[in-house]
N, CA, C and O atoms as a CHARMM CRD file, in Angstrom:
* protein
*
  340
    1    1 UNK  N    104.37400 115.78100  77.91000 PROA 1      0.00000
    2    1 UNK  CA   104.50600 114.45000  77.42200 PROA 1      0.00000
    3    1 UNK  C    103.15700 113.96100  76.94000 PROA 1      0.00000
    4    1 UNK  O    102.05700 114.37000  77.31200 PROA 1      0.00000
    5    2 UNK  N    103.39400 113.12300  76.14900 PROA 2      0.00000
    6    2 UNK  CA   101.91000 113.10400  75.30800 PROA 2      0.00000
    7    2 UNK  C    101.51100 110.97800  75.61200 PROA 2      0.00000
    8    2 UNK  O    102.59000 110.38600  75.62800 PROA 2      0.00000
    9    3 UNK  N    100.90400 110.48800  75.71100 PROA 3      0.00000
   10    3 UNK  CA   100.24200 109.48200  76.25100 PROA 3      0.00000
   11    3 UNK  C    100.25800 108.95100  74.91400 PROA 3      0.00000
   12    3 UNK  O     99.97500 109.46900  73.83400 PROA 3      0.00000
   13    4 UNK  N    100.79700 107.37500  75.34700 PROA 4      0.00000
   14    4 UNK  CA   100.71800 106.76000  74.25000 PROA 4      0.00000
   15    4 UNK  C     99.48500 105.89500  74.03200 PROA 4      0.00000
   16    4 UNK  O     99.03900 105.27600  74.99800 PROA 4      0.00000
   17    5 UNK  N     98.81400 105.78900  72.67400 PROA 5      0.00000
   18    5 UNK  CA    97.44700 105.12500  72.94600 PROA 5      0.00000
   19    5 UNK  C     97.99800 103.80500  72.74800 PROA 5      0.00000
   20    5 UNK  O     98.91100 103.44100  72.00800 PROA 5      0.00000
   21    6 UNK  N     97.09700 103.00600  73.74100 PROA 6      0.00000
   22    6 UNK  CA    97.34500 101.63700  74.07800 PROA 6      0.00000
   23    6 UNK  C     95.59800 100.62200  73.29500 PROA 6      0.00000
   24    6 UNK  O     94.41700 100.93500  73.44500 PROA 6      0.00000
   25    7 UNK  N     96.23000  99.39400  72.49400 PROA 7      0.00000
   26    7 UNK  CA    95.31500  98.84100  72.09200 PROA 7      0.00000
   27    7 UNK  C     94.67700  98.44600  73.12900 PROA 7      0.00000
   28    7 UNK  O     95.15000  98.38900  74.26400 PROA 7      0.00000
   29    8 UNK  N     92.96200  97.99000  72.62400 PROA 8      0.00000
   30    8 UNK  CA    92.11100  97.28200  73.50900 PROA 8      0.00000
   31    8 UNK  C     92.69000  96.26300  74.29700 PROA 8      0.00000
   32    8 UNK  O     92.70500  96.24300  75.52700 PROA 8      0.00000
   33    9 UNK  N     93.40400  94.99200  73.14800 PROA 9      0.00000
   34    9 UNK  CA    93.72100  93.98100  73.78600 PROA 9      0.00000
   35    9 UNK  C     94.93000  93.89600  74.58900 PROA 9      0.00000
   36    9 UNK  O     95.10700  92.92500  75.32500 PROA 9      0.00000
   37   10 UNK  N     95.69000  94.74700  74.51100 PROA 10     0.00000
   38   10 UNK  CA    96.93900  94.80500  75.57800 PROA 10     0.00000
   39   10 UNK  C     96.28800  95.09100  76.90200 PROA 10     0.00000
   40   10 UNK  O     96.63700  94.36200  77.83100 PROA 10     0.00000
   41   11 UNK  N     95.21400  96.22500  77.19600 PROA 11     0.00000
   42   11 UNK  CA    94.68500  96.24100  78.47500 PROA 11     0.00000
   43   11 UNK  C     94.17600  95.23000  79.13400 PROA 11     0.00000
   44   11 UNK  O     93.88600  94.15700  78.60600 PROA 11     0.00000
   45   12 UNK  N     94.03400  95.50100  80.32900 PROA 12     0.00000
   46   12 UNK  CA    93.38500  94.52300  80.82900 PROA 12     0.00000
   47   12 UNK  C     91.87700  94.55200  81.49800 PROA 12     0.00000
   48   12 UNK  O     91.55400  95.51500  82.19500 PROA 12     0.00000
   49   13 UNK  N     90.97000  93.46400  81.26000 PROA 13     0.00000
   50   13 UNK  CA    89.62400  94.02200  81.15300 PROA 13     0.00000
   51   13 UNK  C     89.52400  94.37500  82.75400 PROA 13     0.00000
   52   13 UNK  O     90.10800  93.89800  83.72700 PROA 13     0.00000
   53   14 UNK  N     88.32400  95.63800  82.59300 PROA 14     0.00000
   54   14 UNK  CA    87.97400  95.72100  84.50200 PROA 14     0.00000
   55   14 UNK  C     87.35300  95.45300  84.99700 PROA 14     0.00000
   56   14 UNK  O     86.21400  95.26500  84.57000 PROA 14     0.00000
   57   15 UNK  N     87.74900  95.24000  86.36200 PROA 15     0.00000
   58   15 UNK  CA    86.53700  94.26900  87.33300 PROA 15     0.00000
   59   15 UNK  C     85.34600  93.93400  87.04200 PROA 15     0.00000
   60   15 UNK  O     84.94100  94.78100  86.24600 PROA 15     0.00000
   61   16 UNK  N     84.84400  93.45300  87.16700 PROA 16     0.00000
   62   16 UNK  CA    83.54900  93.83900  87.00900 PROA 16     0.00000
   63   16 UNK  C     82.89000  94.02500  88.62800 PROA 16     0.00000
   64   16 UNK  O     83.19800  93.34500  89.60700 PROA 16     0.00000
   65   17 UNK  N     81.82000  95.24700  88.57000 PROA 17     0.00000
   66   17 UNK  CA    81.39000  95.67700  89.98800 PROA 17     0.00000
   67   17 UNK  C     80.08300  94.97200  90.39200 PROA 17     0.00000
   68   17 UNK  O     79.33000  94.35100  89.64200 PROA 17     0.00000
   69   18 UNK  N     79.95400  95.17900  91.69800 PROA 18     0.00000
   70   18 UNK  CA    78.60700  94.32800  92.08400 PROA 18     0.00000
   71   18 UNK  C     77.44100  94.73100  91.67700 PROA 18     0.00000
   72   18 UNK  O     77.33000  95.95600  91.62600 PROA 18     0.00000
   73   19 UNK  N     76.14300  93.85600  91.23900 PROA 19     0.00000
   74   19 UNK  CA    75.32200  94.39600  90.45200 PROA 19     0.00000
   75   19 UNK  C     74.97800  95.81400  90.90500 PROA 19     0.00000
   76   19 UNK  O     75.28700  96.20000  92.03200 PROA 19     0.00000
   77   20 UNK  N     74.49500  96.39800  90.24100 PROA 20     0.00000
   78   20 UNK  CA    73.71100  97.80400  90.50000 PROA 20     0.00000
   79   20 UNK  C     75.04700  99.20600  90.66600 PROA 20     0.00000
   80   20 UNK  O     75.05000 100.40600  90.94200 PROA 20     0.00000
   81   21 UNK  N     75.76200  98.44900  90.40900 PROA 21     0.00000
   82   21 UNK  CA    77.01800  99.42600  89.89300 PROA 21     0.00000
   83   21 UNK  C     77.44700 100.09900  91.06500 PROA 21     0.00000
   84   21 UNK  O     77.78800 101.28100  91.04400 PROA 21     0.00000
   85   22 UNK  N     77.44300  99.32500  92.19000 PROA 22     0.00000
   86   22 UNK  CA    78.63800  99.34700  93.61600 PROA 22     0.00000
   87   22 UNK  C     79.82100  98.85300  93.38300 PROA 22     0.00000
   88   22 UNK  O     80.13900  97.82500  92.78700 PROA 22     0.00000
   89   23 UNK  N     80.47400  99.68300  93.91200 PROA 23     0.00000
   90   23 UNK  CA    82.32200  98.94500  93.71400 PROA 23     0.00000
   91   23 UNK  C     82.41500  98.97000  95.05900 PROA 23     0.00000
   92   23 UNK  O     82.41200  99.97800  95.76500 PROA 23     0.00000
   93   24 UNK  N     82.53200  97.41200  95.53400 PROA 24     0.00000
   94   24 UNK  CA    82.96600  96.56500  96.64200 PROA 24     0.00000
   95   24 UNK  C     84.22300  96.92500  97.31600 PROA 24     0.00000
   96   24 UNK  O     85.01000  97.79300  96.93700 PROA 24     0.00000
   97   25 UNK  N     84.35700  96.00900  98.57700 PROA 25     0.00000
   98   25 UNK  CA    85.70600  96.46000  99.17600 PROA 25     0.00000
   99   25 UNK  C     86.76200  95.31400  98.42300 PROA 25     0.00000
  100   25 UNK  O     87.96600  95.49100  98.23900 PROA 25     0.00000
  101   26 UNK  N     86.00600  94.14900  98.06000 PROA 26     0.00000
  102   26 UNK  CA    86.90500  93.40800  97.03200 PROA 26     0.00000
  103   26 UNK  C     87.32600  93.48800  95.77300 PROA 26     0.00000
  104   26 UNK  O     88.08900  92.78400  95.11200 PROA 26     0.00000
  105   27 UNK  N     86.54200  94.73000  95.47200 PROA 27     0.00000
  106   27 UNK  CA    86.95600  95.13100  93.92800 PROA 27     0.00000
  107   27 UNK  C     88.46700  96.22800  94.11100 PROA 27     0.00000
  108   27 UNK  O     89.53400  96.38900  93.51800 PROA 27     0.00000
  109   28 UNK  N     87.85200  96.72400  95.14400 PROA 28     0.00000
  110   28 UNK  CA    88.89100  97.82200  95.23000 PROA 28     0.00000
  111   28 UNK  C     90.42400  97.08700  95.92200 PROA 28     0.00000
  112   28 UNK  O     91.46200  97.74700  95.86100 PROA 28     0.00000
  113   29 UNK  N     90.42100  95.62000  96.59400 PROA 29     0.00000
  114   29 UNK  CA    91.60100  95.26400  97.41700 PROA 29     0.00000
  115   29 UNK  C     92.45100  94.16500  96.05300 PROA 29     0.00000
  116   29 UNK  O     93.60200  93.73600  95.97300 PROA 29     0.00000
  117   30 UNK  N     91.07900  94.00100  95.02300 PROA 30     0.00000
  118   30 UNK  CA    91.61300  92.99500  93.67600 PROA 30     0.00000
  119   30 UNK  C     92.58700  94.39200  92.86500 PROA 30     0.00000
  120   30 UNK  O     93.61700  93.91900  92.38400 PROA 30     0.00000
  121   31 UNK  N     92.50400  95.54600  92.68800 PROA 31     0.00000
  122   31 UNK  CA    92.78900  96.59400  91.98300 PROA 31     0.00000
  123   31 UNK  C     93.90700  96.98600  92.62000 PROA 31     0.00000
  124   31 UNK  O     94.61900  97.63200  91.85200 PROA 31     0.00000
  125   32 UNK  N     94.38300  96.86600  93.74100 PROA 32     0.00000
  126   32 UNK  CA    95.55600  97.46200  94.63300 PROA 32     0.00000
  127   32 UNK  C     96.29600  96.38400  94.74400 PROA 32     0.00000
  128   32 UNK  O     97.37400  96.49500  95.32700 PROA 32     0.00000
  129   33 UNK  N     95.91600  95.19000  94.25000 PROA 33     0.00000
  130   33 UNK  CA    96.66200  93.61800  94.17600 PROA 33     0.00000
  131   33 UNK  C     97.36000  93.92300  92.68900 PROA 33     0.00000
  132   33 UNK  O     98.55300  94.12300  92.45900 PROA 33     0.00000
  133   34 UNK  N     96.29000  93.89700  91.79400 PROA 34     0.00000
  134   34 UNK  CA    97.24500  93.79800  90.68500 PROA 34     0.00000
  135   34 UNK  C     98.02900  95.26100  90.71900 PROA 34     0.00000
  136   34 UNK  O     99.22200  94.96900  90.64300 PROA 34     0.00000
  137   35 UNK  N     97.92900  96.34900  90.78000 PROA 35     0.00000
  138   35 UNK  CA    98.93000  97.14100  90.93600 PROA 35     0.00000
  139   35 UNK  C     99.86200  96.91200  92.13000 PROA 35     0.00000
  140   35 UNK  O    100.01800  98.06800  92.52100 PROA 35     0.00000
  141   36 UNK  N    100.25900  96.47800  92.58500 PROA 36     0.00000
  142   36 UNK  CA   101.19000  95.91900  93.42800 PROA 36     0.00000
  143   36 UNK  C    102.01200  95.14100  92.70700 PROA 36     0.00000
  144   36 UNK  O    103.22600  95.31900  92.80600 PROA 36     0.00000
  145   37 UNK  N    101.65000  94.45300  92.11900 PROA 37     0.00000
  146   37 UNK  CA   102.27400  93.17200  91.34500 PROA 37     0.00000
  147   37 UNK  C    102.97200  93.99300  90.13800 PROA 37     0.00000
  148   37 UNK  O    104.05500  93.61100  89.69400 PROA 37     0.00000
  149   38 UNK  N    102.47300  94.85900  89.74700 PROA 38     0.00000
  150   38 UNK  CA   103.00900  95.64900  88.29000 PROA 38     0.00000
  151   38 UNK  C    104.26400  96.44400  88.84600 PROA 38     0.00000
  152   38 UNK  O    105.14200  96.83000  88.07500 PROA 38     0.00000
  153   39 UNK  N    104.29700  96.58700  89.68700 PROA 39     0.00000
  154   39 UNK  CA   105.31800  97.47900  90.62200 PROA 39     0.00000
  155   39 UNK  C    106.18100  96.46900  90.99300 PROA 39     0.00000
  156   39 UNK  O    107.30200  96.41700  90.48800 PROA 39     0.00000
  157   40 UNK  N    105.78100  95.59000  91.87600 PROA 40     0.00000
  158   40 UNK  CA   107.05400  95.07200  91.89700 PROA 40     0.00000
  159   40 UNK  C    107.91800  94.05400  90.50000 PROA 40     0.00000
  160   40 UNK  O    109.02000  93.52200  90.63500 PROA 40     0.00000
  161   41 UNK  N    107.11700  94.00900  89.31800 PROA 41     0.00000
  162   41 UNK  CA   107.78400  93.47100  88.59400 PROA 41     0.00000
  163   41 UNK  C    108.69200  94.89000  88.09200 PROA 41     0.00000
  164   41 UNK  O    109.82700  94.57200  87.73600 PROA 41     0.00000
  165   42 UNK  N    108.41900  96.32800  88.00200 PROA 42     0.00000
  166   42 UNK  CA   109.24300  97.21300  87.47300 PROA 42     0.00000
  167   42 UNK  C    110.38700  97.15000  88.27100 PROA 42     0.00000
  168   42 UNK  O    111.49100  97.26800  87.73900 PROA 42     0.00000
  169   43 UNK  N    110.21000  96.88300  90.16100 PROA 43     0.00000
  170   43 UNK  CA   111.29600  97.03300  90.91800 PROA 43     0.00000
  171   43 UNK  C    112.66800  96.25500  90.66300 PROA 43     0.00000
  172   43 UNK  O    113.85600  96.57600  90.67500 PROA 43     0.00000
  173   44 UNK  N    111.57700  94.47700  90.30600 PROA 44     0.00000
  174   44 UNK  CA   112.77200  93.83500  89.60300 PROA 44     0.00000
  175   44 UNK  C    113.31000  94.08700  88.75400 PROA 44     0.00000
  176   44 UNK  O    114.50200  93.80500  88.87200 PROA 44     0.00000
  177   45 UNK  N    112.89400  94.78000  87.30400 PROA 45     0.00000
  178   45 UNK  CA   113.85000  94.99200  86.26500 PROA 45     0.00000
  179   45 UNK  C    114.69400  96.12500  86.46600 PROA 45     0.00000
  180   45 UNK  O    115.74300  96.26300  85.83800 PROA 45     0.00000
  181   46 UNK  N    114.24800  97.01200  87.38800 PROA 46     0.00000
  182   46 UNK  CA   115.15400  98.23500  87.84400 PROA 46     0.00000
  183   46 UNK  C    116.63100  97.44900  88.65000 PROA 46     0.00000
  184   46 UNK  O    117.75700  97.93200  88.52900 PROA 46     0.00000
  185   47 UNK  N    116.34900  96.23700  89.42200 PROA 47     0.00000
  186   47 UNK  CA   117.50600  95.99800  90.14000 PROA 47     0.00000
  187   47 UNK  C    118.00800  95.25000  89.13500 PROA 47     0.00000
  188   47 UNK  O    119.23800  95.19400  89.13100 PROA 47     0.00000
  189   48 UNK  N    117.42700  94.63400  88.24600 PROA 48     0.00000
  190   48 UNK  CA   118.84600  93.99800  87.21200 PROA 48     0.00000
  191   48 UNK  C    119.66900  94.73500  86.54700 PROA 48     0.00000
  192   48 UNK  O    120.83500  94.46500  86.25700 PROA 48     0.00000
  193   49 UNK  N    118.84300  96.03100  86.20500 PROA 49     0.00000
  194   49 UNK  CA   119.85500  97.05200  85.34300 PROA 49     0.00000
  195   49 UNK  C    120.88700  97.97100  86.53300 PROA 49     0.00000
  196   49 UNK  O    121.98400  98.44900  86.24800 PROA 49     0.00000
  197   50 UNK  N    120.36000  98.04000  87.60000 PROA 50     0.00000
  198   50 UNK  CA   121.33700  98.71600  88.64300 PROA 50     0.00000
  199   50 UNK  C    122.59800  97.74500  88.34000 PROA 50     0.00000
  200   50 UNK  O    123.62300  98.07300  87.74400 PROA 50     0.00000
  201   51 UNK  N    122.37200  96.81300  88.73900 PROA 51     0.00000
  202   51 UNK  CA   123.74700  95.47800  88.96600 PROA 51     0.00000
  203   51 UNK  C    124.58000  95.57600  87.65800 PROA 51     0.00000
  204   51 UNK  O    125.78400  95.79700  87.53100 PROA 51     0.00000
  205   52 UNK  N    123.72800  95.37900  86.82100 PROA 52     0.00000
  206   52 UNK  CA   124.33300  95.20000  85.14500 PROA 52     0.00000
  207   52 UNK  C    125.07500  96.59700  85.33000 PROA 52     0.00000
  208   52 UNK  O    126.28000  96.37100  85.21900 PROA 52     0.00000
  209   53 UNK  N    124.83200  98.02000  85.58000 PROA 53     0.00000
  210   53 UNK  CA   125.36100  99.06800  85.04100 PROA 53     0.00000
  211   53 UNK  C    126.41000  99.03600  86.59600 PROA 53     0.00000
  212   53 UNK  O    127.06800 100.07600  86.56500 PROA 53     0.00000
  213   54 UNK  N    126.67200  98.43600  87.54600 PROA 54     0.00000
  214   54 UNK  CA   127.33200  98.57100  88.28100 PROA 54     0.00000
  215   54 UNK  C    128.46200  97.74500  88.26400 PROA 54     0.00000
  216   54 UNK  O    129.48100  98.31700  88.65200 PROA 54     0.00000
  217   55 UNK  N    128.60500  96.47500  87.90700 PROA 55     0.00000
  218   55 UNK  CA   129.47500  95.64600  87.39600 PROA 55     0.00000
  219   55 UNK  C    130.20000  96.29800  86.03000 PROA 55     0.00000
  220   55 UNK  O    131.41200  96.41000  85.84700 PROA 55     0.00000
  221   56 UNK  N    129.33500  96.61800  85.30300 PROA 56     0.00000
  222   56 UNK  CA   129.91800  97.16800  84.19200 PROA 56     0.00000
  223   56 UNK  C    131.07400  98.67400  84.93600 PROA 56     0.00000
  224   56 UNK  O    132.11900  99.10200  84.44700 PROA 56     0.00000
  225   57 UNK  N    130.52900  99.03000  85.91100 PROA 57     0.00000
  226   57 UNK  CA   131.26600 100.56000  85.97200 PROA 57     0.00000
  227   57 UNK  C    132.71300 100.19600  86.62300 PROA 57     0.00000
  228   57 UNK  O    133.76700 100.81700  86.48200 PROA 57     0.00000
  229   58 UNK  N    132.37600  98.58200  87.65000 PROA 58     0.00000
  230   58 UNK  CA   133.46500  98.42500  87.97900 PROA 58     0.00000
  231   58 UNK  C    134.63700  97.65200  87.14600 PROA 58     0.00000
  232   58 UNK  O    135.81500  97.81400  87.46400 PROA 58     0.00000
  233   59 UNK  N    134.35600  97.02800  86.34800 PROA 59     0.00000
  234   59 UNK  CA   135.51500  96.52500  85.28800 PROA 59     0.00000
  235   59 UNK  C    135.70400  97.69600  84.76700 PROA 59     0.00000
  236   59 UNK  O    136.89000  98.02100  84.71100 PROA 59     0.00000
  237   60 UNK  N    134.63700  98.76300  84.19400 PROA 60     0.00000
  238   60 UNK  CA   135.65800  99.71300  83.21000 PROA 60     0.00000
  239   60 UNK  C    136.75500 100.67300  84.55900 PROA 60     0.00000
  240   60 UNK  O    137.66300 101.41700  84.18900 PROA 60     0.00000
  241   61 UNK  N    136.48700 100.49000  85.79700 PROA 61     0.00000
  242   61 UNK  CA   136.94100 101.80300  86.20200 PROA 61     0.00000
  243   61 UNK  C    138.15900 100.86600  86.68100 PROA 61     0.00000
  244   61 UNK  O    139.03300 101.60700  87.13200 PROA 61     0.00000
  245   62 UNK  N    138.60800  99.29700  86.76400 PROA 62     0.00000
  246   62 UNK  CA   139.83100  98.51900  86.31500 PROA 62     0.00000
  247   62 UNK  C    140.80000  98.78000  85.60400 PROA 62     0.00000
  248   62 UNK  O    142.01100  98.90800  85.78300 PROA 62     0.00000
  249   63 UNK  N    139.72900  98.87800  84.30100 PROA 63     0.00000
  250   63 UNK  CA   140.83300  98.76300  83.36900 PROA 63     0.00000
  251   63 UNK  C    141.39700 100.13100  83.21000 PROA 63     0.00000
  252   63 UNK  O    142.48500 100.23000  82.64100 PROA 63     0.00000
  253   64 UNK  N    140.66600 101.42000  83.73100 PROA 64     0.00000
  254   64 UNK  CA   141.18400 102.62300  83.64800 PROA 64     0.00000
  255   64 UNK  C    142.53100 103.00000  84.66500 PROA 64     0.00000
  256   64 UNK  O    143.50900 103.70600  84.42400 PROA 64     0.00000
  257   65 UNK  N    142.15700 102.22100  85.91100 PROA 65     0.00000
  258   65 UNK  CA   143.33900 102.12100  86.65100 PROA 65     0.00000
  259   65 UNK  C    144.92300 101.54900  86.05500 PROA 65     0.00000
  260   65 UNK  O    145.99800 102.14800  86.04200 PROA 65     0.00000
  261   66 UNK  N    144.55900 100.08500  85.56000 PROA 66     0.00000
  262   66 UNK  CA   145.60100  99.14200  84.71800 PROA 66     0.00000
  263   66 UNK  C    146.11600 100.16000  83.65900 PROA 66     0.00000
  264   66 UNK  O    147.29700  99.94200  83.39100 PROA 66     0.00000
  265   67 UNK  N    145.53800 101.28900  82.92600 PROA 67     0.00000
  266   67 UNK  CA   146.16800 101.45600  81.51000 PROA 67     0.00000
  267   67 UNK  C    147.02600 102.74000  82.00500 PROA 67     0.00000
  268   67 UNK  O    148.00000 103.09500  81.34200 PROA 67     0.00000
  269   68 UNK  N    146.52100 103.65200  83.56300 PROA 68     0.00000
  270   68 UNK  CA   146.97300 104.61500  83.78600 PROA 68     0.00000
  271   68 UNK  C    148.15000 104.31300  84.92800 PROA 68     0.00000
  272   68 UNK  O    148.94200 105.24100  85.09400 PROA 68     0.00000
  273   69 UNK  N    148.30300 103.39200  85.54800 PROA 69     0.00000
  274   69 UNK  CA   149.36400 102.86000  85.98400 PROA 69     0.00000
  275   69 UNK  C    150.35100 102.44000  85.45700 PROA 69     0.00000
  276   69 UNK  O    151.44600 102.36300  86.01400 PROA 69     0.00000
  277   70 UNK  N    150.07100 102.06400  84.15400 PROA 70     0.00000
  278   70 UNK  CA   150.89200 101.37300  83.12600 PROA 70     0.00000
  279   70 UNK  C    151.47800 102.27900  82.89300 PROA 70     0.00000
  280   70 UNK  O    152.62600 102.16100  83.32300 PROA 70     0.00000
  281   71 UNK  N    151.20500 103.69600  82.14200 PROA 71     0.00000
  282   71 UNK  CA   152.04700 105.00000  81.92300 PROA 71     0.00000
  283   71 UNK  C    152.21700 105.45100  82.50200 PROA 71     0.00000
  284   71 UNK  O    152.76500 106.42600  81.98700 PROA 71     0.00000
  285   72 UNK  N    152.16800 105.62500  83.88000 PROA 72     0.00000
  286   72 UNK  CA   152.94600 105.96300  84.82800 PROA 72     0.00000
  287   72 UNK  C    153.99000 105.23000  84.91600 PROA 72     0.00000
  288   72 UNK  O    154.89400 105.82600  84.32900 PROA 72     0.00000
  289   73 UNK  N    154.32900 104.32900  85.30200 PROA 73     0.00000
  290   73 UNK  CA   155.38600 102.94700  85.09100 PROA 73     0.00000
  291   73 UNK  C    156.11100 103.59700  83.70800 PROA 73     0.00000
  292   73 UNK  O    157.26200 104.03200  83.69700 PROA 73     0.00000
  293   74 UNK  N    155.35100 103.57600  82.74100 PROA 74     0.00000
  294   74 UNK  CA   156.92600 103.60300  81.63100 PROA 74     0.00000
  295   74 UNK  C    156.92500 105.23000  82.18400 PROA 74     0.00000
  296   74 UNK  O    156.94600 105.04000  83.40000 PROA 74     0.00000
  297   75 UNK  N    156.91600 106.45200  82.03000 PROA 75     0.00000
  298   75 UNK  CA   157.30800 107.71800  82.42800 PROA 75     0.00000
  299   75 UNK  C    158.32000 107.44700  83.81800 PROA 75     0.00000
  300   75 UNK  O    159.26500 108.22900  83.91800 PROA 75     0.00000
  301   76 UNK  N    158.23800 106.84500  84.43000 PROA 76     0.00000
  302   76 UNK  CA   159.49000 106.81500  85.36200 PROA 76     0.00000
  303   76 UNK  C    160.44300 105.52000  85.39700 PROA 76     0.00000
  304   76 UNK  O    160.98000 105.14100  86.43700 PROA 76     0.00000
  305   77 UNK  N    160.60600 104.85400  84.10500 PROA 77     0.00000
  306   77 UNK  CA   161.56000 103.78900  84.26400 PROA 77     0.00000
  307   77 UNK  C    162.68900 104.11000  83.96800 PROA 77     0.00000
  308   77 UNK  O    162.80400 104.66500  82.87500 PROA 77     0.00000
  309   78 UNK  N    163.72200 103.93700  84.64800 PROA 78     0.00000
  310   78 UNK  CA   165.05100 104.10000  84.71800 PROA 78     0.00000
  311   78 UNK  C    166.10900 103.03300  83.32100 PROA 78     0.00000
  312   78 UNK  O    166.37500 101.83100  83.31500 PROA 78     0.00000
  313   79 UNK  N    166.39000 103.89900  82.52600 PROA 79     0.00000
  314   79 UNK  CA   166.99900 103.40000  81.61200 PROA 79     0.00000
  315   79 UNK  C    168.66600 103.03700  81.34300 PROA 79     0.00000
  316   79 UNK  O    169.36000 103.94900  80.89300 PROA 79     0.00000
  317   80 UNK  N    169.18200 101.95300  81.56900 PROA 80     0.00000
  318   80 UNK  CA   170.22500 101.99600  82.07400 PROA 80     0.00000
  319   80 UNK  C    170.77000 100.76200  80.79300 PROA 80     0.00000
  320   80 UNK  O    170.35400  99.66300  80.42500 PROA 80     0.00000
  321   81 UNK  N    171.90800 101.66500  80.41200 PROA 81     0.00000
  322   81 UNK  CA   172.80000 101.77500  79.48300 PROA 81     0.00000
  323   81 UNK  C    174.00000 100.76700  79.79900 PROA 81     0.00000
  324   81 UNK  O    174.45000 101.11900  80.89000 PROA 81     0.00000
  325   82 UNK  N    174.68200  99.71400  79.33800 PROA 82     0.00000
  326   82 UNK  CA   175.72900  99.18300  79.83600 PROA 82     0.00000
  327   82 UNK  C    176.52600  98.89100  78.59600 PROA 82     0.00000
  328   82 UNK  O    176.09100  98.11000  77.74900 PROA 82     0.00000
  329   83 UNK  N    177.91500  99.62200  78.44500 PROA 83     0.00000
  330   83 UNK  CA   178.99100  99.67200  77.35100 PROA 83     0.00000
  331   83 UNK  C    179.78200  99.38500  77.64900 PROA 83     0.00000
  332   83 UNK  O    180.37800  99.78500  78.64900 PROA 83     0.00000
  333   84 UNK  N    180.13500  98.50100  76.82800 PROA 84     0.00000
  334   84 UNK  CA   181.77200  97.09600  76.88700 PROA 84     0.00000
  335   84 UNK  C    182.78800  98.11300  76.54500 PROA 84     0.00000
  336   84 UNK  O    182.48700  98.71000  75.51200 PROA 84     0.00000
  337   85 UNK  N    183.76300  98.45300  77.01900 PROA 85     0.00000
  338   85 UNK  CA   185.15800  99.22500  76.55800 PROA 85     0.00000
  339   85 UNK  C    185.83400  98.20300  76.05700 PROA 85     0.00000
  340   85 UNK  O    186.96200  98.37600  75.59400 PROA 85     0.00000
């Protein structure tokens, strides 16, 4: 799979580290914050599409019941004939 290049301005700029080019224990707990947050916004859009594709599976697997019951029903209806002499 090949990496898609992402513009400058869509990223987001990085920390900046403590002078003399130490990365802090707050740089590193700000970096595990916002990835946290990016995650759980994917978790949410993952559970809307679960629901959406699960509602959806249960009306269609309805109406598959309704149309195959239905021909069952006419294949065994009793047809009954009544002639006036």
């Amino acid at each position: 799979m090949t990496a898609t290049p992402t513009s400058p301005s869509s990223r987001p700029a990085p920390a900046a580290a403590a002078p003399g080019g130490r990365i802090t224990r707050a740089d590193i707990e700000a970096k595990l914050r916002q990835i946290q947050g990016d995650v759980e916004t994917g978790v949410e859009s993952g559970r809307d599409i679960g629901r959406i594709a699960a509602i959806g599976g249960a009306v269609l697997g309805v109406f598959v019941i309704y149309f195959l019951g239905r021909r069952h029903g006419r294949k065994k209806r009793t047809i009954v004939e009544i002639k006036r002499v």
